[in-house]
C-alpha positions in Angstrom: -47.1 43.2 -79.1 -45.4 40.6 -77.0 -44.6 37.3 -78.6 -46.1 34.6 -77.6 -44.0 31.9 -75.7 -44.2 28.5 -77.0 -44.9 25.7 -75.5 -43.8 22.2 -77.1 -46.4 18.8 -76.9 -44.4 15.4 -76.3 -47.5 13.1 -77.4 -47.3 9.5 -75.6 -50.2 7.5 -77.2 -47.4 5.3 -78.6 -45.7 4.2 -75.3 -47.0 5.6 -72.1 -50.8 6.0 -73.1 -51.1 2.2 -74.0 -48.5 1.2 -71.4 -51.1 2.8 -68.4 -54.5 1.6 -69.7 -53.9 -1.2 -71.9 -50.9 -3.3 -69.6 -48.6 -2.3 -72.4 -50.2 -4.5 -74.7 -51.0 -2.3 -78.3 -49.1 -3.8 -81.3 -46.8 -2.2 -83.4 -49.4 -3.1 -87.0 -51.8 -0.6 -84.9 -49.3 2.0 -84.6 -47.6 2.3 -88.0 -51.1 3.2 -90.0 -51.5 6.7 -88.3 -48.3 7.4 -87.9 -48.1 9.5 -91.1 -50.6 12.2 -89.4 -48.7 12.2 -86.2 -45.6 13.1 -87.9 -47.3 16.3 -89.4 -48.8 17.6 -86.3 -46.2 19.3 -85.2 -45.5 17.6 -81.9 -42.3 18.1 -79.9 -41.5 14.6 -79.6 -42.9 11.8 -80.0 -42.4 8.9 -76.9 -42.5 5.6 -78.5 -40.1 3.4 -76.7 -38.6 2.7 -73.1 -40.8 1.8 -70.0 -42.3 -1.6 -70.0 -42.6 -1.6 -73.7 -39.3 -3.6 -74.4 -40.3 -6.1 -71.8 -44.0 -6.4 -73.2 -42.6 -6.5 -76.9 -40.6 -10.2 -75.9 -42.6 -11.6 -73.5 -46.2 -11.2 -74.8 -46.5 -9.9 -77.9 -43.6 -11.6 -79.7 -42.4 -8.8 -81.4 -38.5 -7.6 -81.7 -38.2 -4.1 -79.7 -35.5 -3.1 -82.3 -37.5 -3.9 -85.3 -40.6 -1.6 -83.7 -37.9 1.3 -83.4 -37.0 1.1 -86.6 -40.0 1.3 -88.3 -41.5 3.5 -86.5 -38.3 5.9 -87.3 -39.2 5.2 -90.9 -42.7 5.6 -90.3 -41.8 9.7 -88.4 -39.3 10.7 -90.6 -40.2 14.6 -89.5 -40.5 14.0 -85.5 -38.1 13.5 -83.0 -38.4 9.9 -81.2 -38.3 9.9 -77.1 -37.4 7.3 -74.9 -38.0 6.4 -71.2 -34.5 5.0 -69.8 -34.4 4.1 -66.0 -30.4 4.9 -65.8 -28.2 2.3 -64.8 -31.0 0.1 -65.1 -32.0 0.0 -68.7 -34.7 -0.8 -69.3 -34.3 -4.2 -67.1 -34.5 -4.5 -63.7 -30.9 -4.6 -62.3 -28.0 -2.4 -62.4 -25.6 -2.8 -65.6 -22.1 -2.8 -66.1 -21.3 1.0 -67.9 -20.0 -0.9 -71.1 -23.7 -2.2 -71.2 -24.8 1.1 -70.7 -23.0 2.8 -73.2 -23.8 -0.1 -76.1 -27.2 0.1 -75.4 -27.9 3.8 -75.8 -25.2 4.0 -78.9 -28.2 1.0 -80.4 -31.0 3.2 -79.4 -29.4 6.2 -81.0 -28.2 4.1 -84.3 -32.0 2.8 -84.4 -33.5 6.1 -83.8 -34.0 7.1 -81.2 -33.5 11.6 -80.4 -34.5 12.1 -76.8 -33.3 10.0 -74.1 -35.4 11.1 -70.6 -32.7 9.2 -67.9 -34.3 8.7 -64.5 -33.5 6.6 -61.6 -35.9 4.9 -59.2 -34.3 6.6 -56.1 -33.4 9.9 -57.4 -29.5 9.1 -57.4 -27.7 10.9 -59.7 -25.3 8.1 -59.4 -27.2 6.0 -61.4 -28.0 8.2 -64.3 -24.3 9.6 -65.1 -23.7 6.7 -67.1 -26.8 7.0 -69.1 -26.1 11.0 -69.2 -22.8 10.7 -70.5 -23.3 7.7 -73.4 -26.1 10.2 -74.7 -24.1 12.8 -74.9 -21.3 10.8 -76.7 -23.6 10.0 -79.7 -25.0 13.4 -79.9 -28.5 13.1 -79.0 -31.1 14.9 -76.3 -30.2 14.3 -72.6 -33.1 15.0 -70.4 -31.6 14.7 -66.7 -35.4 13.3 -64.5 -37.1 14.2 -61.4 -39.0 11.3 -60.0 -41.2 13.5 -57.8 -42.8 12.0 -55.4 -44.0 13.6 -51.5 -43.2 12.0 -48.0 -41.0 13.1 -44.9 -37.7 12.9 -47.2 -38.9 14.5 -50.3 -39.2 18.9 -50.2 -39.1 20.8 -53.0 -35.6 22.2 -52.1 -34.4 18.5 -52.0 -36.2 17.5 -55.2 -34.7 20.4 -57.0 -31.0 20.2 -56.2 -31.1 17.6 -58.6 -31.0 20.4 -61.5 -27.7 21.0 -60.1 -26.2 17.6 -61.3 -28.0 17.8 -64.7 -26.9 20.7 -65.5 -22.8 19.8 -64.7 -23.8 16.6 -66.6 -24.7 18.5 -69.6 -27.8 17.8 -70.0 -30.3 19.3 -72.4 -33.4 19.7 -70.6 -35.1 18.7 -67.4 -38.0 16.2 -66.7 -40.2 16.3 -63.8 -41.5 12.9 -63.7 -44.8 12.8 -61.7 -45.3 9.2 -62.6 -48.3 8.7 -60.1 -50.1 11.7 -60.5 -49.9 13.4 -57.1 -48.1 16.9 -57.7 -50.5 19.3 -56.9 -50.6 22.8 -59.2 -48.6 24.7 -55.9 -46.3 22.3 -55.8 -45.8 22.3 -59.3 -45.6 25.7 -59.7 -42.9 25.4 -56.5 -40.5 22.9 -58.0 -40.5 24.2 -61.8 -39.5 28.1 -60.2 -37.0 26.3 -57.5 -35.3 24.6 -60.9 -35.6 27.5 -63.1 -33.5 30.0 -60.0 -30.7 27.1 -60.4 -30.4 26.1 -64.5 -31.3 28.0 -67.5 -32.0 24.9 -69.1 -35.7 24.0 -70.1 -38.2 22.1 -67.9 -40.6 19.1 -69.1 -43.4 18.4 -67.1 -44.9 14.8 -66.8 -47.9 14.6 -64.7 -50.6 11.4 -64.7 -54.3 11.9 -64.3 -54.9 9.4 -61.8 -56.1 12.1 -58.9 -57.8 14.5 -61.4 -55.0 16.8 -60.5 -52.6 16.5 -63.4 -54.3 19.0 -66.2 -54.1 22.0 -63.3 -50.5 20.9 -62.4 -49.1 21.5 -66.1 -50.6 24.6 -66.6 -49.4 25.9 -63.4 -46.1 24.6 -64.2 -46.1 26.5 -67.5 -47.0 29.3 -65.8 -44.2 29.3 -63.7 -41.6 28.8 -66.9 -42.0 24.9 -67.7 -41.2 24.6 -71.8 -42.8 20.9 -72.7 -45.6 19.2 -71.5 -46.9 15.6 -72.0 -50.2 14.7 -73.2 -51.8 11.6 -74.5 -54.8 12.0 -77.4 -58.2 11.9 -75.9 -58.8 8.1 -76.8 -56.4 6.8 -74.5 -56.1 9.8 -72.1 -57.3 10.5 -68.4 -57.9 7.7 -65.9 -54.3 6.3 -65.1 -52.8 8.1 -68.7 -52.4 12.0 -68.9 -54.4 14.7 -69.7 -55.9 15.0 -73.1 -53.6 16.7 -75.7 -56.8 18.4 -77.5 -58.0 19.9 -74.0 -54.2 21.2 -73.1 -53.3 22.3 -76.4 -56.6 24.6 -76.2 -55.8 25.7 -72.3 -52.7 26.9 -73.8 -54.3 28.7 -76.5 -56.8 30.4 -74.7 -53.9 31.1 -71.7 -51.8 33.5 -74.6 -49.1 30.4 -75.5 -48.3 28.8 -78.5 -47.5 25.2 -79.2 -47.2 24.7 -82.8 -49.6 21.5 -83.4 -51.8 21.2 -86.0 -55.6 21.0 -83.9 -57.2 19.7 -87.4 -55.1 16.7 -87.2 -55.7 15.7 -83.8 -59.7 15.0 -84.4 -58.6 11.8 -87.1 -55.8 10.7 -84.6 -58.2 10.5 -81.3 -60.3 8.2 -83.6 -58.1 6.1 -85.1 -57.1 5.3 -82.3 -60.7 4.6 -80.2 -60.8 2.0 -82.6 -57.9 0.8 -82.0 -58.5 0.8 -77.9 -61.8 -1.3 -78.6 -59.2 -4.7 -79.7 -57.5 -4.7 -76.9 -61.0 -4.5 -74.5 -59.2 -7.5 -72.3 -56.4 -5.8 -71.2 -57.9 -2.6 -70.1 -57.5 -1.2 -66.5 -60.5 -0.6 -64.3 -58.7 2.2 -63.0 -60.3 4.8 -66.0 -61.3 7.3 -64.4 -60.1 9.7 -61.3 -59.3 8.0 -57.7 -57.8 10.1 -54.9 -56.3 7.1 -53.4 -53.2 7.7 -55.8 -52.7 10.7 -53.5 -51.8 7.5 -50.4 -50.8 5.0 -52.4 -48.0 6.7 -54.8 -48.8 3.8 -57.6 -47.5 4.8 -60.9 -50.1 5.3 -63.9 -47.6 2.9 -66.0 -47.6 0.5 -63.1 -51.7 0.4 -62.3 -53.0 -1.8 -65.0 -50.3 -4.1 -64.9 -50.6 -4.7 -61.4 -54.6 -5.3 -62.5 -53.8 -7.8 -64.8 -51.2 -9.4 -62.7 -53.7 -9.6 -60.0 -56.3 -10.8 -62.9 -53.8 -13.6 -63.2 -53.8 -14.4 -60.1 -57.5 -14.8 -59.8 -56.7 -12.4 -56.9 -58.2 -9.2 -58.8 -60.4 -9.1 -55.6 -57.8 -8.5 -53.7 -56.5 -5.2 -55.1 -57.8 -3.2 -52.3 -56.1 -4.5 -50.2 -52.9 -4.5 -51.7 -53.1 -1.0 -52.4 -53.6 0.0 -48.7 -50.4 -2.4 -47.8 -48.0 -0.6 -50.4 -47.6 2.8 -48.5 -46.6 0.3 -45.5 -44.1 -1.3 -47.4 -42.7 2.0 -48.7 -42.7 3.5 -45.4 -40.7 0.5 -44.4 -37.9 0.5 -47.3 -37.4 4.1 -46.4 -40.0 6.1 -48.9 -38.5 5.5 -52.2 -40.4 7.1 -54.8 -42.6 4.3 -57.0 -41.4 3.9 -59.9 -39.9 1.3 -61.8 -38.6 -1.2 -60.7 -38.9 0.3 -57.0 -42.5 0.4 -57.8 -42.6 -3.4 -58.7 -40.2 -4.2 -55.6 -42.8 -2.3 -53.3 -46.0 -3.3 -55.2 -44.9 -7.3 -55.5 -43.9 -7.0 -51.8 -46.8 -5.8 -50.9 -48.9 -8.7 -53.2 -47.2 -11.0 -51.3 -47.9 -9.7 -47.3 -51.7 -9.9 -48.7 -51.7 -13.2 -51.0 -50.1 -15.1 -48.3 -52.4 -13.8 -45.6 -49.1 -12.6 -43.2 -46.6 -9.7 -43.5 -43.0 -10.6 -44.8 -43.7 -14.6 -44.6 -42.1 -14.6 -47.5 -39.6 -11.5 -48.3 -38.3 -11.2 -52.4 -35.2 -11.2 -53.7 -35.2 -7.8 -54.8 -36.3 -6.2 -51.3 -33.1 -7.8 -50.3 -30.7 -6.3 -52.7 -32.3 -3.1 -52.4 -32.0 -3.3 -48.3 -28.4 -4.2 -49.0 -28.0 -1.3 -51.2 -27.7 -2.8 -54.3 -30.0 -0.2 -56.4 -28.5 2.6 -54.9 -29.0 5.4 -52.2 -31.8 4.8 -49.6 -34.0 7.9 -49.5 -34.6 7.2 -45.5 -34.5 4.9 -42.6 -35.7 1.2 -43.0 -37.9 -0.9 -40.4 -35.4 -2.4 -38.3 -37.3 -5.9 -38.2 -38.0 -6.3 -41.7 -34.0 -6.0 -42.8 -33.2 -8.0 -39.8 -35.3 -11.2 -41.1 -34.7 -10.2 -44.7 -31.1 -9.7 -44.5 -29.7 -11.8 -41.2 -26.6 -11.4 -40.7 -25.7 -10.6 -43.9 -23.2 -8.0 -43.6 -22.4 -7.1 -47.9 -24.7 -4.0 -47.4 -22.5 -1.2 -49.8 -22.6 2.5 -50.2 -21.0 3.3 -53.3 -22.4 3.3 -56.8 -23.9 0.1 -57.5 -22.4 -0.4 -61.0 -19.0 0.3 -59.5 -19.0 -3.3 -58.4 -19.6 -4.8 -61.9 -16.6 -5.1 -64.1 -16.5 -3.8 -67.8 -16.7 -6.3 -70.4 -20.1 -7.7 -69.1 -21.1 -7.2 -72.7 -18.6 -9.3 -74.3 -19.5 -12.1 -71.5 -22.8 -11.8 -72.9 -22.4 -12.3 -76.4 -20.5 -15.2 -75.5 -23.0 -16.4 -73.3 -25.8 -16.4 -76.1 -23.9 -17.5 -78.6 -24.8 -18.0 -82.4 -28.5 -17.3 -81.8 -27.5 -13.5 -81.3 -27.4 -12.1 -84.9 -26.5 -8.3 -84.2 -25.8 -6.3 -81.4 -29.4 -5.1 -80.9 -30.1 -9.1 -80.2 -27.5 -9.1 -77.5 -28.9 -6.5 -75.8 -32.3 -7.8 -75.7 -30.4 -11.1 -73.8 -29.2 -8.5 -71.5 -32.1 -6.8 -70.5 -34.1 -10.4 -69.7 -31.9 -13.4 -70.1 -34.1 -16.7 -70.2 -37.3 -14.8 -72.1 -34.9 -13.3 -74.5 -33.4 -16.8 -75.6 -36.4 -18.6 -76.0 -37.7 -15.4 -77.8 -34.3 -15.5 -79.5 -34.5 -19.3 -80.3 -38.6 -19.1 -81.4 -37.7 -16.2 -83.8 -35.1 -18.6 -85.6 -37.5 -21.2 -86.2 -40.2 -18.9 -87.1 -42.4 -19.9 -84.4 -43.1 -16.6 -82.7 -46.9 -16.5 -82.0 -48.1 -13.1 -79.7 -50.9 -13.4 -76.7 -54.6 -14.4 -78.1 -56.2 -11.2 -78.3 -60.3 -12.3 -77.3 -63.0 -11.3 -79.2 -65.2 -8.4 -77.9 -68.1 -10.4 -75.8 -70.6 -7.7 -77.4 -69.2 -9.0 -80.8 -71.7 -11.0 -82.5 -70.5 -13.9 -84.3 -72.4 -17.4 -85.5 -72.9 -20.2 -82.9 -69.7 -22.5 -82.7 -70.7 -26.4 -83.0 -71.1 -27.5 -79.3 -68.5 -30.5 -80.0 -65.2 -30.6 -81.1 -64.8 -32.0 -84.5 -64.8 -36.1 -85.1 -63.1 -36.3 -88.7 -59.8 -34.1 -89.2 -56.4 -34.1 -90.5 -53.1 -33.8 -88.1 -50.1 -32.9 -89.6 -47.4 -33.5 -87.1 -44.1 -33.2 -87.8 -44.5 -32.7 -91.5 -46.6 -35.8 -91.4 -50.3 -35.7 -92.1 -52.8 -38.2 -91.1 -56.4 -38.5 -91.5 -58.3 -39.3 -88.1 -62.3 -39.8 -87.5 -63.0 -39.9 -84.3 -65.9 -43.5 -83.6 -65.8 -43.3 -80.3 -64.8 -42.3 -76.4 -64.4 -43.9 -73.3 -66.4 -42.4 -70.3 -65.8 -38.7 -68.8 -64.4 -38.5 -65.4 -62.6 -41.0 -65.7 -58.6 -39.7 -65.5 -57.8 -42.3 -67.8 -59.8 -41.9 -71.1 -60.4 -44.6 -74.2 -60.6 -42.9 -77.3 -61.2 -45.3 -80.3 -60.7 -43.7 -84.1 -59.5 -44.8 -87.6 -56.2 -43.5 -88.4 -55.7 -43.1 -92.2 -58.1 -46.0 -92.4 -56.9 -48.2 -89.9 -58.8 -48.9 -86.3 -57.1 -47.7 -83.3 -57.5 -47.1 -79.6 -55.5 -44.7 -77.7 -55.4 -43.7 -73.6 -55.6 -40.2 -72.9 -54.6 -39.0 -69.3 -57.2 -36.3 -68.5 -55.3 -33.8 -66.6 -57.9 -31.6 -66.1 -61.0 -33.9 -65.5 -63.0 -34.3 -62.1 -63.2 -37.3 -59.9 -67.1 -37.4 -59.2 -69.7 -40.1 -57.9 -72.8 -39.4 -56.3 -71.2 -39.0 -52.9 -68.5 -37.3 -53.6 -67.8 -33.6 -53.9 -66.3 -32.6 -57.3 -62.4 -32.3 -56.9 -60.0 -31.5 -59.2 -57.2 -34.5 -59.6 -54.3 -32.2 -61.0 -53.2 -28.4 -62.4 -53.3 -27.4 -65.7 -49.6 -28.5 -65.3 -50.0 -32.1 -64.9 -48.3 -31.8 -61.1 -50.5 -33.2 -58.4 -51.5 -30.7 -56.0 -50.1 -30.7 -52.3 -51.7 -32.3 -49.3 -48.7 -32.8 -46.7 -46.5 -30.5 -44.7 -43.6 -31.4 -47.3 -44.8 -30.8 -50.3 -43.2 -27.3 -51.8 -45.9 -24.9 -53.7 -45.9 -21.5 -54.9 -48.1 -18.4 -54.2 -48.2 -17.0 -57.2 -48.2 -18.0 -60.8 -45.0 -17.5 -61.9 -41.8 -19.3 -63.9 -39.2 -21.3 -62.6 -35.6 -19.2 -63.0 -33.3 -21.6 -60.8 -33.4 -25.0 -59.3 -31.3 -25.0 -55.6 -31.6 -28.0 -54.7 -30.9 -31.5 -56.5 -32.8 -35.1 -55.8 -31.2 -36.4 -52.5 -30.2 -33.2 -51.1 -30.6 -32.9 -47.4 -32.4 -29.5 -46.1 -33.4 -27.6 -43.1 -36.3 -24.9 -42.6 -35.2 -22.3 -44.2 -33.5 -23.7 -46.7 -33.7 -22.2 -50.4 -35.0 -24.6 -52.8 -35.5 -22.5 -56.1 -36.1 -19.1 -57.4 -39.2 -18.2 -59.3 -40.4 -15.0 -61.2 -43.4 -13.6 -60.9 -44.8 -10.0 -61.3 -41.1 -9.1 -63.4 -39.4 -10.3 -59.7 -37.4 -13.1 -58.1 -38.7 -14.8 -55.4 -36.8 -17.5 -53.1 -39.2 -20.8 -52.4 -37.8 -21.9 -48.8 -38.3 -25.5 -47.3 -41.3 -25.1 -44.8 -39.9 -28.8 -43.5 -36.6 -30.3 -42.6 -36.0 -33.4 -44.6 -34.2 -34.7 -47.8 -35.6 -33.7 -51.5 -37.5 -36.8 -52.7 -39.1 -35.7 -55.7 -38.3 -32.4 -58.3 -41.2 -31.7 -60.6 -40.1 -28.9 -62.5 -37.3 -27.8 -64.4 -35.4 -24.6 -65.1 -38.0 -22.3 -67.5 -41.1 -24.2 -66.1 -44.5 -21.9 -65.7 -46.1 -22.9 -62.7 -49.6 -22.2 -60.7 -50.9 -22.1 -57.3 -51.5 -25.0 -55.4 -48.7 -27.6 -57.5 -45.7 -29.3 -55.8 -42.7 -28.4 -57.7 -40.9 -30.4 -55.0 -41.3 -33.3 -52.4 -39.6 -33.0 -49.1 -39.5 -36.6 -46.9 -37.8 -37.8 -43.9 
């Protein structure tokens, strides 16, 4: 009787699962308590780290990266730990110095981490020998990736010669990374025999659900001699995720294969983790269920409901229609890179932009520029002629060679000089490296104990007893270390932007003024308008007052009080959706006023800056 071949499950509920229907946003105290049955279920690999998960870890929910890969090493003694690492890139979004590259994955690998799946955004090798090589230093699993993605550029033949490099690389496996779920069963079948007649090495397939497609697509690509597949547990599977595991590990039973996981297991995982989906209800992505407009817009299932919540943000959710009808425009312009990060965030913020600011390029992002110039690699095709002559100019630094060839080694002994004493290992370092001004404060707040994650909201369907209509009028306020008794007698009238507020404080009568930042203006004749942002900064009503589009935070002042500027001229840098955008003077003049400061947040509709004659 013929064996059966087996087929190995990488189960992504920890990173990728959450990452494409939650915005990233499941904490590592909902991980650890079913992590004990996951490690006995016999999966391949576990992925638990990589993608957006380092940025999410820092920036919302205040957790160290480092510390989550440690425990959840402890917590899998038995299962091998996977890792999604964009090359040269890291798990930032710009290219690294090799020394950078090399410390970071020696870390991972010290921390715990087996399986290292190396990509890059544009499918150039280039950018992923680095990666490759510093994996294969410390001994671990070097899976050599296949973005795939379809336009006039991409063919199978083309797609597959990558297997070539890999396999000179020594890698250990191969990924086909079908990040936006568009790789139909033929095609799959296609590419996985077109890699398998150049290496002998094993092929991992990685297909999202977004089109309905993806389920077919690994089983034809197992068919065809694919060894792994990726699944997610049926509680945060389909939609945007990845076919169910339960559902593929049964297709693979019923289709003569093997795969080794324990089916009586998966029943208690799926709902744990239902229960586990229902805290973090605000986050979730509309996009749950199939939509065949993945198969023209190329968005990545990681990228969708962070793009939702971005929007959400923005109070611009409405706007998601359109945006995703402008990013096969922008991609056709940059040349048809394949979407994934961070050329999925340079295409997909683009694109935010051309439709938030009602006009197509008004305002072009740093990012578009360094990629026009060549800065994150290879080019897949032609770019719009127009578009790189108003983004670029006459800027003539465009390069062709390696990206990281430009940066000198040592850029991680520059760092750790650079953040000094607040750096307490390596690991900490790093973190500064992957995203400089969120890492220190993150850095600086961990110090002082002050980390507090993102307010997760109670359910709306939760029940819960009536809150008291007004705020409280007698209360202690310890500020400071100090604690004082206050009982509120008495307030001053509302609207007014100046408020009275009269109270005892530990006994003793006082008044104070409040300035009301948010209050309204309103008289019987008068239409109710706000008087400031959330910010305290006035909003703009003249030709020289600077404003942003988008929420975002304030990287880089240009410009100092007095300077004299033209149209044109670039006044600061702000991030928003993970890139850098230049604010430009829409007036010649000389800066009058500077509101903000370096690490600011801002919001629509604030001056951040005054420009007078």
């Amino acid at each position: 009787m013929k064996q059966k071949r087996k087929i190995g499950i990488t189960e992504l509920v920890l990173r990728d699962g959450h990452q494409s229907l939650l915005a990233t946003r499941m904490r590592t105290e909902d991980m650890l308590p079913i992590c004990n049955r996951l490690d006995k279920s016999g999966f391949w690999s576990l992925e638990v780290w990589g993608g957006a998960t380092f940025d999410a870890c820092i920036r919302f929910l205040r957790e160290d990266p480092w510390v989550r890969l440690r425990k959840l090493r402890r917590a899998l003694p038995n299962t091998q730990l996977q890792m999604l690492l964009r090359g040269q890139n890291l798990l930032g979004y710009r290219h690294y110095a090799d020394d950078v590259v090399a410390g970071f994955v020696e870390r991972a690998a010290a921390n715990g981490m087996d399986v290292f799946r190396v990509f890059d955004a544009l499918n150039d090798f280039r950018n992923m020998r680095a990666a490759i090589d510093a994996v294969k230093k410390v001994e671990k699993h070097a899976q050599g990736t296949i973005s795939y993605t379809t336009s006039p550029l991409h063919s199978i033949d083309v797609l597959a010669k990558l297997a070539d490099d890999f396999t000179n690389a020594g890698c250990d496996s191969i990924a086909i990374k079908d990040m936006a779920g568009i790789m139909t069963p033929t095609a799959a079948a296609a590419l996985v025999t077109a890699i398998k007649a150049r290496t002998a090495l094993p092929v991992h397939v990685h297909a999202h659900a977004t089109s309905g497609l993806a389920a077919a697509s690994l089983l034809a690509a197992v068919n065809a001699g694919a060894s792994i597949v990726d699944t997610v547990i049926s509680s945060f599977a389909e939609g945007a995720s990845h076919p169910a595991t339960e559902s593929i590990a049964t297709a693979l039973e019923d289709a003569n294969f093997t795969h080794g996981v324990d089916a009586n297991l998966l029943d208690d995982i799926a709902l744990y983790f239902r229960r586990v989906r229902g805290k973090y209800w605000q986050f979730e992505s509309p996009f749950t269920g199939v939509d065949s407009r993945v198969l023209k817009h190329h968005v990545p299932g990681g990228m969708i409901s962070n793009l939702t919540n971005q929007l959400r943000e923005q109070n611009a959710l409405d706007k998601i229609d359109e945006v995703l009808e402008e990013i096969p425009r922008v991609r056709h312009d940059l040349g048809y890179p394949p979407l994934v990060t961070p050329s999925s965030q340079i295409v997909g913020a683009q694109a935010v932009l051309n439709v938030v600011l009602g006009e197509r390029y008004k305002m072009v992002s740093n990012e578009v520029k360094n990629y026009l110039l060549g800065q994150y690699g290879r080019i897949p095709g032609e770019v719009n002629a127009e578009l790189y002559a108003k983004a670029v100019g006459d800027d003539d630094t465009a390069i062709t060679c390696r990206p990281a060839d430009l940066l000198e080694n040592g850029e991680l002994e520059r760092l750790r000089s650079d953040i000094g004493q607040v750096a307490k290992s390596d690991e900490d370092v790093l973190t500064y490296a992957m995203f400089p001004e969120l890492a220190k404060t993150f850095l600086q707040e961990r110090a002082a104990n002050a980390l507090v994650p993102e307010a997760l909201l109670p359910h709306p369907e939760t029940k819960k007893e009536p809150e008291p209509a007004n705020a409280p009028s007698e209360f202690n306020l310890t500020v400071h270390g100090e604690t004082y008794h206050i009982r509120v007698t008495g307030a001053g009238h509302k609207g007014s932007r100046e408020r009275p507020f009269y109270m005892t404080l530990d006994g003793v009568p006082t008044e104070i003024m409040l300035e009301t930042l948010e209050e309204i203006h309103a008289t019987a004749n008068e239409s109710v308008t706000p008087v400031t942002r959330a910010g305290g900064r006035p909003r703009p009503s003249a030709p020289g007052h600077v404003a942003t589009a988008m929420p975002g935070t304030v990287l880089e002042l240009l410009v100092k009080l007095g300077d004299a500027v033209k149209v044109g001229t670039p006044l600061l840098i702000m991030e928003a959706m993970k890139m850098e955008n230049e604010i430009q003077a829409a007036v010649s003049g000389q800066v009058t006023a500077i509101l903000v400061q370096k690490g600011d947040a801002v919001t629509p509709d604030e001056i951040l800056m005054e420009i007078g004659e």
